[in-house]
N, C-alpha and C positions, 0 to 999 in steps of 0.2 A: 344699489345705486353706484352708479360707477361717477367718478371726475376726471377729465384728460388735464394734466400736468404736463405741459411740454410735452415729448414724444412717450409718457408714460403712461398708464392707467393706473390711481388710486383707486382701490373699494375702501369702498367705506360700509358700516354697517352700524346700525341703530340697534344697540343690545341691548337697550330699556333697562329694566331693574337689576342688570348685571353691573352696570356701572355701580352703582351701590356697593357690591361687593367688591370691588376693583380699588373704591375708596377706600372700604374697610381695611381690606391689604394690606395698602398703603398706610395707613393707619397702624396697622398693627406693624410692620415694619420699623417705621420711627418710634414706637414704642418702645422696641426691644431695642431697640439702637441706643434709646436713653438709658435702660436700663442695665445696659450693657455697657457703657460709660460712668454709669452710679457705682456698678459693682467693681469697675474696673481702679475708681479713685477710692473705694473704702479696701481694695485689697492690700491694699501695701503692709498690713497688719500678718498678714495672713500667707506672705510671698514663698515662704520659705516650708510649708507647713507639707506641702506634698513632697517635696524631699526627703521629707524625714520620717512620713507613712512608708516610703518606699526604702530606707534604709531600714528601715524597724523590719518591715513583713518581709523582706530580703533574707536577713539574719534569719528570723527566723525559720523560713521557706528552706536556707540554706541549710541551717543545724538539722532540718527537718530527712531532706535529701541524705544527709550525710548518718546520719542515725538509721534509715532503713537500708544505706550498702554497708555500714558495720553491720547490723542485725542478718542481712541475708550472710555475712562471712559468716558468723558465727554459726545460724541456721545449717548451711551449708557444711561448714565442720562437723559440727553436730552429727550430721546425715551418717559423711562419710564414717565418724566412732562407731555410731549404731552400726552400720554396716558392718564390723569390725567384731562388735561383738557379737552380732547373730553369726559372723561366720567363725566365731571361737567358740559358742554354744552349740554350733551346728556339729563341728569337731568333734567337741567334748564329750557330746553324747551319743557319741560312736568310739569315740576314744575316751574313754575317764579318765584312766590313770596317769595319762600322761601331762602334768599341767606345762612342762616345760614347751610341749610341741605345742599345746594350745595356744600358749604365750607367742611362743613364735609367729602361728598361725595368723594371730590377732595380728600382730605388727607388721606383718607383709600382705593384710588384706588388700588396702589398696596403698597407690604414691601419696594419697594426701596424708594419708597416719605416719607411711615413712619418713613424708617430709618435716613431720613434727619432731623426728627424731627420735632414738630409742631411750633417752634419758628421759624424755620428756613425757612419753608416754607411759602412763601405772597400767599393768593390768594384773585383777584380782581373780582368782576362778577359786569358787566355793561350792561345795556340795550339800546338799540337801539330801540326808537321811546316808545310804553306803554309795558307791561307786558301782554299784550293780543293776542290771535293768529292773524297772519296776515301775508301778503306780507312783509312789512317792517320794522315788529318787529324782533329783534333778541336777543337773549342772548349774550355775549360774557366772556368768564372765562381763566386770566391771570395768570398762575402761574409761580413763583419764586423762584430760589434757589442762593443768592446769596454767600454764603459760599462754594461751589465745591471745596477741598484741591486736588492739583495736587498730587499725591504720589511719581515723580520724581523730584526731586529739581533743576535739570540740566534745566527740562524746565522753570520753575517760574525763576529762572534767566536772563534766555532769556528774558523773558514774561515780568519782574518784579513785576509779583506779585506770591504768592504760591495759590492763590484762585480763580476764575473764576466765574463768574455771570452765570445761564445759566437761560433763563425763556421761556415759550412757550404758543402761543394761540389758543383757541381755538372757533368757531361759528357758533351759528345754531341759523335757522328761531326756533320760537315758536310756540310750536303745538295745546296748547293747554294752557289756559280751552278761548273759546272765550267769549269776552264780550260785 
């Protein structure tokens, strides 16, 4: 059904039981409108309460971040020692008798053990059974870093110390020279 307005055309349309839900709507809009006015005068109790979820899970979100980039330092440390001592084991047991070039070995595996520095680094090499090739001879090479500085202080608090031990070992049969 159309109606002429002035030089316009209104339609119009008769949408029977849809009105109904049109009212509902509407209905439910002032609803939430009051209810949204109710909640809005009883919050004042309550104003400051997400600020301070959000400072809490913050901290901790934060300590949380800063605990797994000390952990991967340390992991990481860690790696390069091992590495260090497989390649003093590796050494060893092709060379035995020599524990000083082992040592040496160890310490120039890679820059990260140098950069620990040569005080700072222990390395132990012990034999198992003689220094000659065999079933039950072995080399074994210990190294140590017991200075590791955390660079987050939030964890060493935790922890109570700001430093960490890390040491790693390493063993292998002896290859050679037989006696």
């Amino acid at each position: 059904m159309n109606q002429h307005i002035g030089s316009r055309v209104k339609e119009t349309k008769n949408w029977g039981p849809m009105d109904r839900n049109t009212n509902l709507i509407r209905f439910n809009y002032k609803f939430a409108d009051r209810q949204a006015k109710a909640l809005s005068r009883g919050k004042s109790s309550e104003s400051g309460q997400s600020m301070v979820e959000l400072a809490i899970s913050l901290v901790v979100l934060l300590l949380l971040i800063t605990a797994i980039v000390d952990g991967a330092r340390v992991l990481f440390s860690y790696m390069a020692l091992r590495d260090a001592a497989q390649e003093g084991s590796v050494f060893g047991s092709v060379e035995p008798g020599d524990t000083n070039a082992i040592t040496a070995r160890v310490r120039n595996a890679s820059d990260m053990v140098r950069g620990f520095g040569a005080a700072n680094v222990q390395v132990q090499v012990t034999f198992s059974g003689s220094a000659c090739a065999g079933a039950n001879n072995t080399v074994k090479v210990r190294v140590s870093y017991s200075n590791f500085r955390l660079a987050m202080p939030f964890v060493g608090i935790i922890l109570g110390t700001q430093t960490v031990p890390i040491s790693a070992t390493a063993t292998d049969s002896i290859l050679r020279p037989g006696c």
